[in-house]
N, C-alpha and C positions, 0 to 999 in steps of 0.2 A: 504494500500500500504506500502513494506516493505520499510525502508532507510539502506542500506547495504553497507559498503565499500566497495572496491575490496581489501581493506589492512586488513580487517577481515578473519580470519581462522572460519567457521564455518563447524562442522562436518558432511556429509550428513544423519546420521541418524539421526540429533536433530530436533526438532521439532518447528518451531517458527509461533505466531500468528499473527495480520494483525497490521498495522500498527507499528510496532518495528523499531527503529531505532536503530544500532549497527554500531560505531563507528570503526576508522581504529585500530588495531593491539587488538580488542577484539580476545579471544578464547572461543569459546563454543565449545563444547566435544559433544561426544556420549553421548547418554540418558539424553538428556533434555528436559525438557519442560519449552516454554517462553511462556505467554499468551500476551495476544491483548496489546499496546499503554503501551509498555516498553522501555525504555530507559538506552542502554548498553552504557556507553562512553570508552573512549581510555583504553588501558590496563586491561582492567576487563575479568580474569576468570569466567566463569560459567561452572563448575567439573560435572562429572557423577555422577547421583544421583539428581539433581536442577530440582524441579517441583516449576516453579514459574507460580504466577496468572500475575493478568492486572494489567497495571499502576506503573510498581513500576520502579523507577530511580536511574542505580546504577553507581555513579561516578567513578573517573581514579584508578585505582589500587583495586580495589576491588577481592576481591577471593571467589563464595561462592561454596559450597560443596568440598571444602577442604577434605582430609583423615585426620580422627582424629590423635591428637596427645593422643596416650592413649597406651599403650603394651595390653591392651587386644584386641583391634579390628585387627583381624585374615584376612584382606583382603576380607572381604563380601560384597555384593552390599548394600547397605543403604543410604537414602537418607535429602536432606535436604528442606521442602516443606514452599513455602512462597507464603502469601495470595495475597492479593491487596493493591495498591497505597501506598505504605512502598517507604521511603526516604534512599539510604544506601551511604553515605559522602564517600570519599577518603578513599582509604587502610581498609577498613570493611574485616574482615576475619570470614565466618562462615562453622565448620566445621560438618560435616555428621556423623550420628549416628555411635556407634561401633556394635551393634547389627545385623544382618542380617536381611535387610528388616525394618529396624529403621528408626525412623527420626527425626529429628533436627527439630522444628517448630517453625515459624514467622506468627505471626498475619496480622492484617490491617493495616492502617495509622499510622505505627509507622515510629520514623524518629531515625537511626541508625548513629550517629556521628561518625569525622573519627578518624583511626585507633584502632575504638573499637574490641571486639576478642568475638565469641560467640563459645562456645564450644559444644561436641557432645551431641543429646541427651536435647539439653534445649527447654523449649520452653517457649518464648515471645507471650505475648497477642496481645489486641489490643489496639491503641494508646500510648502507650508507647513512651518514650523517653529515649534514653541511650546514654549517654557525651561522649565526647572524651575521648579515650585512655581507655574506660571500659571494665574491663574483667573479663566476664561472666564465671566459670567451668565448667564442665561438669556435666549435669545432674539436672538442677538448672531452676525453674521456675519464670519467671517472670510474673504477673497479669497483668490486664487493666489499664491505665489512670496513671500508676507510673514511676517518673524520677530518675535517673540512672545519677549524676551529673558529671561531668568530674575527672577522675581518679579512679574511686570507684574500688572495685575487690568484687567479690561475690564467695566466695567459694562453693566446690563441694557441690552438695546434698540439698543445699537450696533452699526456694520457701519466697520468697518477696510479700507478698498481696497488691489486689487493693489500686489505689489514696496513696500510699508510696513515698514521696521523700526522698531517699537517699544523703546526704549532701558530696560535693567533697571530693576522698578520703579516702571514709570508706571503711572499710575492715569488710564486713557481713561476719559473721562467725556460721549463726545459722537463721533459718528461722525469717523473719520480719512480725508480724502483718500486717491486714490495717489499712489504713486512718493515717498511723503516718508518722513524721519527725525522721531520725537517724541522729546522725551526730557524729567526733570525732572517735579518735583512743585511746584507745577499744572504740568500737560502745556505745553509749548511747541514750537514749529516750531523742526524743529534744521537746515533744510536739504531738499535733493533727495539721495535714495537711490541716489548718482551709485553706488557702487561698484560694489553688485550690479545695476543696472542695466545698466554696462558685461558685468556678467558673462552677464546674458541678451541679447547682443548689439547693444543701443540704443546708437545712433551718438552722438559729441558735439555732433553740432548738434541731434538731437532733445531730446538732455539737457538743455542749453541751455536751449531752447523749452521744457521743462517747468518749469524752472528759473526763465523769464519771468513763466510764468504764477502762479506762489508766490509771487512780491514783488508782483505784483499784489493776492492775495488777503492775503496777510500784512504783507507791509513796505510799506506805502504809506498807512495810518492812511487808508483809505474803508471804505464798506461792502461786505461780501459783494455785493449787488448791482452796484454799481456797480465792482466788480471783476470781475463776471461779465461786462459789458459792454467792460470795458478787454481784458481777453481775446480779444476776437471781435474787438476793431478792431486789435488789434498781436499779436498771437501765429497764427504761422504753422498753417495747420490740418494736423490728422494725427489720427490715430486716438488717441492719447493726449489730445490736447489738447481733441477731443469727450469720453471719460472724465471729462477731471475737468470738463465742463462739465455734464455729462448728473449726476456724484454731485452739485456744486454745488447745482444745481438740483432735484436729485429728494429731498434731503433738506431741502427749504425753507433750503438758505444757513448751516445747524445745523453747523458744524463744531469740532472739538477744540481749544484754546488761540484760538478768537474769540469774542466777546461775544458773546450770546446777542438776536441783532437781525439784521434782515432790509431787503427794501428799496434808498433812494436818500437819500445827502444831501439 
């Protein structure tokens, strides 16, 4: 059963599922989709283009499927598609792909603080947490299980790996490993993301081992390469330790708080 104001604008061609409750002076638009046992409150936008799933609760002033702000996006339909039970705080702005037929993507259970900014074209895992006042570029991925602390900025074209906590503040300027702690303006390696790590059940000897392999890549003054290499001959294998070899390497060696060089002494 729907709960509807009569102080809500909803557009007849949108789409909504059972149980939704939308609050007075919501707008939902043409071409959307709300799925089952969502929750619109007062003032919240939902733009052309918003394929959202179930469950997900989106407080006062909210805006999603925004028009990118970017001069290339030429007025095309594009969308922005968001999973299940995601949390999105006060003044959340998420805006729609520039691509025609693009899309802006949100994972599951993530919990979206307010007045963060997600830009076109990114796409957010699952479980995630992103601080207030965060803002995401365009085009920029963020992984599973990693927080995003209050005020951070993640520039264009980046991807942040899994179990990542970003320290309030930073300003990523270059893709992030997983499993690690950034923190500090310029970005710096603060460590392995031992805590919540323990909290998603990785043992202290895998910690360890990922542990290994960050002094490799960070505290030992080699190159990305040839820290890629140190890795494979002393670090125990495991599915994590292929991760950060597989981002190492698939982002040509490009990582956050290292010099911008590739290669072998």
């Amino acid at each position: 059963m729907q709960k509807i104001s009569p102080l809500a604008f909803i557009h007849p061609d949108a789409q909504i599922g059972d149980n939704v409750t939308i609050n007075a002076f919501a707008y939902i638009d043409k071409n959307v989709v709300i799925g089952d046992d969502c929750v619109i409150c007062p003032h919240v936008s939902i733009l052309s283009g918003a394929r959202i799933g179930k469950g997900n609760v989106f407080y006062d002033g909210c805006i999603i499927s925004a028009s990118p702000q970017d001069f290339r996006w030429k007025g095309d339909d594009s969308y922005v598609v968001i999973g299940d039970n995601n949390k999105f705080r006060e003044h959340v702005i998420i805006n729609r792909s520039i691509h025609p037929g693009g899309e802006t993507k949100i994972g599951n259970n993530s919990f979206i603080m307010a007045q963060s900014h997600i830009a076109h074209d990114s796409v957010i895992g699952d479980w995630v947490v992103i601080g207030n006042a965060v803002k995401i570029a365009g085009n920029c991925k963020i992984n599973n299980y990693t927080i995003l602390s209050s005020n951070a900025l993640v520039h264009e074209n980046c991807e942040i790996g899994e179990w990542v906590l970003i320290k309030g503040g930073c300003r990523v300027n270059n893709h992030v490993p997983p499993f690690v702690i950034m923190a500090h303006n310029p970005i710096e390696y603060y460590g392995v993301n031992a805590y919540v790590l323990k909290k998603g059940k990785k043992s202290d000897e895998l910690i360890n081992e990922i542990a290994k392999c960050y002094r490799h890549i960070y505290q030992t003054n080699t190159s990305p390469g040839n820290a890629y290499k140190r890795i494979i001959s002393d670090v125990e294998e495991s599915k994590e330790r292929q991760e950060i070899l597989d981002f190492l390497k698939g982002h040509n060696y490009k990582l956050a708080a290292l010099p911008d060089i590739t290669g072998e002494e």
